[in-house]
C-alpha positions as CSV (number, residue, x, y, z in Angstrom):
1,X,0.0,0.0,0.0
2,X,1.3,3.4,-0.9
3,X,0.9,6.4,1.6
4,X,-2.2,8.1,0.8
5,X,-2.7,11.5,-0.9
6,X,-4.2,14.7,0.1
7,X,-5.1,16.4,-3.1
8,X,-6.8,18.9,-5.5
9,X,-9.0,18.9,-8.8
10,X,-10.0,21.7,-10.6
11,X,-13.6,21.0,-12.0
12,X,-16.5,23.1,-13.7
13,X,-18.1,23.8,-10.2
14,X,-14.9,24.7,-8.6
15,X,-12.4,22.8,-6.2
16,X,-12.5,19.7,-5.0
17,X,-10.5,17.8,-2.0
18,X,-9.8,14.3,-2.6
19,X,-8.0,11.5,-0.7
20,X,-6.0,8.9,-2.9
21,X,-4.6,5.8,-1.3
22,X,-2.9,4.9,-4.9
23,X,-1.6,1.0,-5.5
24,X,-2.7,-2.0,-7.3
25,X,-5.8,-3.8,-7.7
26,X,-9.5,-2.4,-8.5
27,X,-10.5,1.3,-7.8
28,X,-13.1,2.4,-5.2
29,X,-14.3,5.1,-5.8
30,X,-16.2,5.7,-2.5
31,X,-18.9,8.6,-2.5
32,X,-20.5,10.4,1.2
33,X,-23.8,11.7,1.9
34,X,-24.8,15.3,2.9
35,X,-23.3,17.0,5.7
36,X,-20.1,14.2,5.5
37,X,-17.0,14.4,4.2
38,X,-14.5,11.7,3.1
39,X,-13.7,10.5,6.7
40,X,-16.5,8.6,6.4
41,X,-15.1,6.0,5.1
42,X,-11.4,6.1,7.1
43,X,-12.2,2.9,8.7
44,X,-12.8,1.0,5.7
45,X,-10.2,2.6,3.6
46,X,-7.2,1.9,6.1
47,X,-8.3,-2.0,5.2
48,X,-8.9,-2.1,2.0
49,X,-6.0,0.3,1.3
50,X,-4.3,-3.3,1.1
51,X,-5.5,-4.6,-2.0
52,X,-7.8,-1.8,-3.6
53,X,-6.4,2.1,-4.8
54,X,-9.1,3.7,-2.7
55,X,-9.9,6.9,-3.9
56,X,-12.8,9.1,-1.9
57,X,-13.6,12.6,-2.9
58,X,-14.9,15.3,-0.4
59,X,-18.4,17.0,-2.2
60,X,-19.8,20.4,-2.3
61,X,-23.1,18.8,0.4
62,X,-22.3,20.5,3.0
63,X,-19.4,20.2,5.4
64,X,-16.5,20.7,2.4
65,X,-14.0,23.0,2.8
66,X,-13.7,24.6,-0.4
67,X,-16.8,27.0,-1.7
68,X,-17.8,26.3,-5.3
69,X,-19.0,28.9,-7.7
70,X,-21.9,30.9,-7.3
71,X,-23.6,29.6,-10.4
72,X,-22.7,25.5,-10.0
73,X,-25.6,23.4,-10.0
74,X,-25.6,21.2,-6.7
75,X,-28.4,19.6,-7.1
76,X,-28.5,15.8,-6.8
77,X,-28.3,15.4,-10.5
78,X,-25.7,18.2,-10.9
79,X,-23.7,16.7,-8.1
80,X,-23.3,13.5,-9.5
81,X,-22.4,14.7,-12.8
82,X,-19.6,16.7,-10.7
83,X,-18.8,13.4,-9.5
84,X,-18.6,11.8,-13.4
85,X,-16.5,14.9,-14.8
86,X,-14.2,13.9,-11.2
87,X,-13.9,10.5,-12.9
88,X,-12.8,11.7,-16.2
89,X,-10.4,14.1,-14.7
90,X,-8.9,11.4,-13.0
91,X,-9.1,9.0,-15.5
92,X,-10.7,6.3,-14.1
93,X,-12.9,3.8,-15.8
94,X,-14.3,0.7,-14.7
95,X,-14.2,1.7,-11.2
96,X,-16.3,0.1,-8.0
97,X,-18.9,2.8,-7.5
98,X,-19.3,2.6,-3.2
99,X,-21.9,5.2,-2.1
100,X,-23.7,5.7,1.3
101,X,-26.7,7.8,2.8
102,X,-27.0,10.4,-0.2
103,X,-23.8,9.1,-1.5
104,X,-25.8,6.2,-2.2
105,X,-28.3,8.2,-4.3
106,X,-25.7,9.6,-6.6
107,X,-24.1,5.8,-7.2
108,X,-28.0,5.3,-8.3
109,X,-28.0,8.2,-10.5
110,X,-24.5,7.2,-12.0
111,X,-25.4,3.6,-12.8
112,X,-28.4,5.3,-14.8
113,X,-26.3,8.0,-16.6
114,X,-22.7,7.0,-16.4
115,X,-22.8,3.4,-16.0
116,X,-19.8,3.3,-18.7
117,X,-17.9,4.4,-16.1
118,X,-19.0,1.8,-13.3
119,X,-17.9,-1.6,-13.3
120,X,-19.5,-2.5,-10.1
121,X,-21.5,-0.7,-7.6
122,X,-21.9,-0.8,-4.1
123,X,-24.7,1.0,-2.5
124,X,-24.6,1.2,1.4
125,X,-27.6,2.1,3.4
126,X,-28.6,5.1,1.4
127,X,-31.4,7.5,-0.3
128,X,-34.1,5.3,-2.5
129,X,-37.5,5.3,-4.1
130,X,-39.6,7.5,-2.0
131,X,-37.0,8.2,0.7
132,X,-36.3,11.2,-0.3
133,X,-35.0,13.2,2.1
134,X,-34.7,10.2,3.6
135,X,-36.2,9.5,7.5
136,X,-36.6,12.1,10.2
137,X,-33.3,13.1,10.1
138,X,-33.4,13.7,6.2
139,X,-36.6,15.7,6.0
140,X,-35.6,17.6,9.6
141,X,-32.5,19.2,7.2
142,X,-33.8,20.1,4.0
143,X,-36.7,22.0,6.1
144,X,-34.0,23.8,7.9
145,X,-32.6,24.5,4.7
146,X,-35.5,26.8,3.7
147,X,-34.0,29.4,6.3
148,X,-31.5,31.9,4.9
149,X,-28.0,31.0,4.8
150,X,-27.4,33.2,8.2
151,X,-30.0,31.2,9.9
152,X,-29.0,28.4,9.1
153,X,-25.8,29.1,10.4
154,X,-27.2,29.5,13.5
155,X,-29.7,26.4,13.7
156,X,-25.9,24.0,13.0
157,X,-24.3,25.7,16.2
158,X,-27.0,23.4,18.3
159,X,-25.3,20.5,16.8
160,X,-22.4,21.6,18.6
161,X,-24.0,20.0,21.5
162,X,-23.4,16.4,22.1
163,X,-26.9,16.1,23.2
164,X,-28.6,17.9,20.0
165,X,-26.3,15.6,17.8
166,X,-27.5,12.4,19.2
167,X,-31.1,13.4,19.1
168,X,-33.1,11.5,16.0
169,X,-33.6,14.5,14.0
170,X,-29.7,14.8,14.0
171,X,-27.6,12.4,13.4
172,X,-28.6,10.2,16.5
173,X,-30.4,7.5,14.2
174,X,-27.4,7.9,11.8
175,X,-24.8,6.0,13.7
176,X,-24.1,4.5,16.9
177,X,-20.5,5.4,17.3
178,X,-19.4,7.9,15.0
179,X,-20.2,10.8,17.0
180,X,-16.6,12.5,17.0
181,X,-17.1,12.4,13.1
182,X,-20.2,14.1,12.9
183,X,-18.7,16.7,15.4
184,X,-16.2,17.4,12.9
185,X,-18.4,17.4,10.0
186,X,-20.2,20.7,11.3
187,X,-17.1,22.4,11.3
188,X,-17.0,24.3,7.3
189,X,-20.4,25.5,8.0
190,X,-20.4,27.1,11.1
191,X,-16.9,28.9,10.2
192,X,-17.4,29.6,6.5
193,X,-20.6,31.7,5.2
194,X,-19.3,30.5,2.0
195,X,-20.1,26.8,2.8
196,X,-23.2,27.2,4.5
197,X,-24.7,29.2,1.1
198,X,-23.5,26.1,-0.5
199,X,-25.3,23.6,1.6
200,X,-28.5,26.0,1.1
201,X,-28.6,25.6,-2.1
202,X,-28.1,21.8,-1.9
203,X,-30.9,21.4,0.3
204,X,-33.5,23.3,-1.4
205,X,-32.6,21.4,-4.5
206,X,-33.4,18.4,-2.7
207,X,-36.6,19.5,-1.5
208,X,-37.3,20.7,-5.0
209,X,-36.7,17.3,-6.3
210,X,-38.2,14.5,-4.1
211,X,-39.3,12.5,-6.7
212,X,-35.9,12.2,-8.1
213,X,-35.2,9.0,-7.0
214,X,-38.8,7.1,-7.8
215,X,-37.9,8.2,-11.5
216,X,-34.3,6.5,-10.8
217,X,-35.4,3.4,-9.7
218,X,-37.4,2.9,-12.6
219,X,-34.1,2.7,-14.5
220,X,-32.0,0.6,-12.3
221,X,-32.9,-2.7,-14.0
222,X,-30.9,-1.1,-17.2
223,X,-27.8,-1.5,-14.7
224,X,-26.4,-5.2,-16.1
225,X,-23.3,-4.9,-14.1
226,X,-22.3,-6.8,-10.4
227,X,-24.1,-4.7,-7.8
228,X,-24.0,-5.5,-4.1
229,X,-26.4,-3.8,-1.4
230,X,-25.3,-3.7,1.8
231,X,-27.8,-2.7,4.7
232,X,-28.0,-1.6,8.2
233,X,-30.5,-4.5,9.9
234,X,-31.4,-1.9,12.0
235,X,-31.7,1.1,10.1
236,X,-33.9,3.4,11.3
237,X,-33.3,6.5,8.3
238,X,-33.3,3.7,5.3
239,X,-35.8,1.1,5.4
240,X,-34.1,-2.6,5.3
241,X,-37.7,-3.0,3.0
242,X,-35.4,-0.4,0.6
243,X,-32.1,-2.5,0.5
244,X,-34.4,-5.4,-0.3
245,X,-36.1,-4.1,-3.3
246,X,-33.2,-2.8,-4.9
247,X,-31.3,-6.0,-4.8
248,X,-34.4,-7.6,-6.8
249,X,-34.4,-4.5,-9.3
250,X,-30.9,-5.1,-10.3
251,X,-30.0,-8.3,-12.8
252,X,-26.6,-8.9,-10.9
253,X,-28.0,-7.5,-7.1
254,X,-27.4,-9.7,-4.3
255,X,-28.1,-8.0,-0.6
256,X,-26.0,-8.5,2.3
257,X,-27.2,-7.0,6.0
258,X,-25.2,-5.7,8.6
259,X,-26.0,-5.9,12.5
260,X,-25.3,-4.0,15.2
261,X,-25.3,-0.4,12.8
262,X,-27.1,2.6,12.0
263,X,-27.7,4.1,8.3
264,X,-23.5,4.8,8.7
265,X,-21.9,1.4,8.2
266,X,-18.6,2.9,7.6
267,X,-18.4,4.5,11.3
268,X,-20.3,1.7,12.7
269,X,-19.1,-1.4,11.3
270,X,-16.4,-0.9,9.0
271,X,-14.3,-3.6,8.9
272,X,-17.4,-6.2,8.2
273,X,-18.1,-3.5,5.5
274,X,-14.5,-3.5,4.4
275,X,-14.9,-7.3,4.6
276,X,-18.0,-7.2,2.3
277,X,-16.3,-4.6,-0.2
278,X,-13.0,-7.7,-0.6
279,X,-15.5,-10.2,-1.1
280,X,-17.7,-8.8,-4.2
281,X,-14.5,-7.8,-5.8
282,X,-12.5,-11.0,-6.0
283,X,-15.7,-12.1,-6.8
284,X,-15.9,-13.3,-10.8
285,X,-18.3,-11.1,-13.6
286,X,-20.6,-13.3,-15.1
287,X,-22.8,-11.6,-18.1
């Protein structure tokens, strides 16, 4: 394994942060929901780092460092095509498409629209079908994102609090453990008014939008390609009913459940996710 890299791409909606483990063996390209960054998936990455170039992006959906420009579309849709144009840039093809939570629901949109650049995909207790904003938590956000950017600012400095972050309409139903990474996560838009006009914008799209994924699903048996769902048993923001249905939509789905986690399998049980990841890549493509 190679040490991994800290860097920079210049795209059409401005800068984005990227981690890059390097090394042999497939590409996972592994995609966060909103309000995350890429240390979502540290505990997964530092196993399968081993064997795999990991390569995990930090997008404009809230707790990024980096504003983008005023006119970039960061809606779902425009997001993932951000996340397509990352691809190109980087020159990946053929890549293991791993998204969770909303990062889930731009692996969906990907398979749809940019499956020749998806050799597999890997979709983690995430956004589908009607679950959009997904849960309590989901719906509790894009409503605060109606407030002016200002406010907004103001309604994140309760999450500050321990206490407001574990609550259900936080992240409390999220994960079980990860709450020193959702503490961090807060960080760029309590500091940066340029981040928090970001994440506006993101979540009024979403609530602009909530069919978005119905219309996606539609499309997922188009996706011919090894697909594994992996879901939280006790997810309490995704319905296990969710992971279950999209398994049976795709031709090559197969489902595998997770115990003892929250919507967050990365913070909550990552090395039997990192374990799952190994396992559908080694595994042969049949057509």
């Amino acid at each position: 394994m190679q040490e991994k890299v800290h860097a920079t791409v210049e795209l059409s909606a401005g800068t984005i942060e990227y981690e890059d483990t390097g090394g042999e063996g497939p590409v996972l390209v592994l995609l966060h929901g909103l309000m995350m960054d890429a240390s979502l998936w540290d505990g997964p990455v530092a196993d399968l780092a081993a064997d795999h170039r990991c390569v995990v992006p930090t997008l404009p959906l809230g707790a990024h460092r980096r504003a983008m420009r005023a006119d970039a579309d960061l809606s779902l849709p425009g997001v993932a095509h951000l996340v397509a144009e990352f691809l190109d840039r980087l020159g990946l093809r053929d890549v293991v498409l791993v998204g969770n939570d909303t990062g889930g629901a731009l692996v969906q949109l990907l398979m749809c629209d940019g499956a020749d650049r998806v050799g597999r995909a890997v979709l983690v207790s995430c956004d589908a079908f009607d679950n959009f904003p997904p849960g309590l938590t989901g719906k509790t956000l894009v409503l605060s994102g109606k407030l002016p950017p200002r406010l907004f600012g103001l309604f994140m400095q309760q999450m500050r609090l321990r206490m407001l972050r574990r609550l259900p309409l936080a992240f409390g139903w999220l994960t079980r453990r990860g709450d020193a990474a959702t503490a961090r996560w807060i960080g760029p838009v309590l500091r940066q008014p340029d981040i928090r006009r970001d994440a506006v914008r993101v979540l009024r799209a979403a609530a602009a939008d909530t069919g978005l994924l119905l219309s996606t699903a539609a499309r997922l048996p188009g996706f011919k390609r090894p697909a594994l769902v992996v879901w939280a048993a006790e997810d309490r923001v995704m319905p296990p009913e969710h992971g279950r249905r999209l398994a049976a939509l795709l031709p090559q789905g197969r489902l595998a459940e997770v115990a003892d986690s929250y919507t967050l399998v990365p913070l909550d049980q990552p090395a039997e996710l990192a374990r799952l990841i190994r396992e559908f890549t080694r595994a042969p493509h049949t057509d």
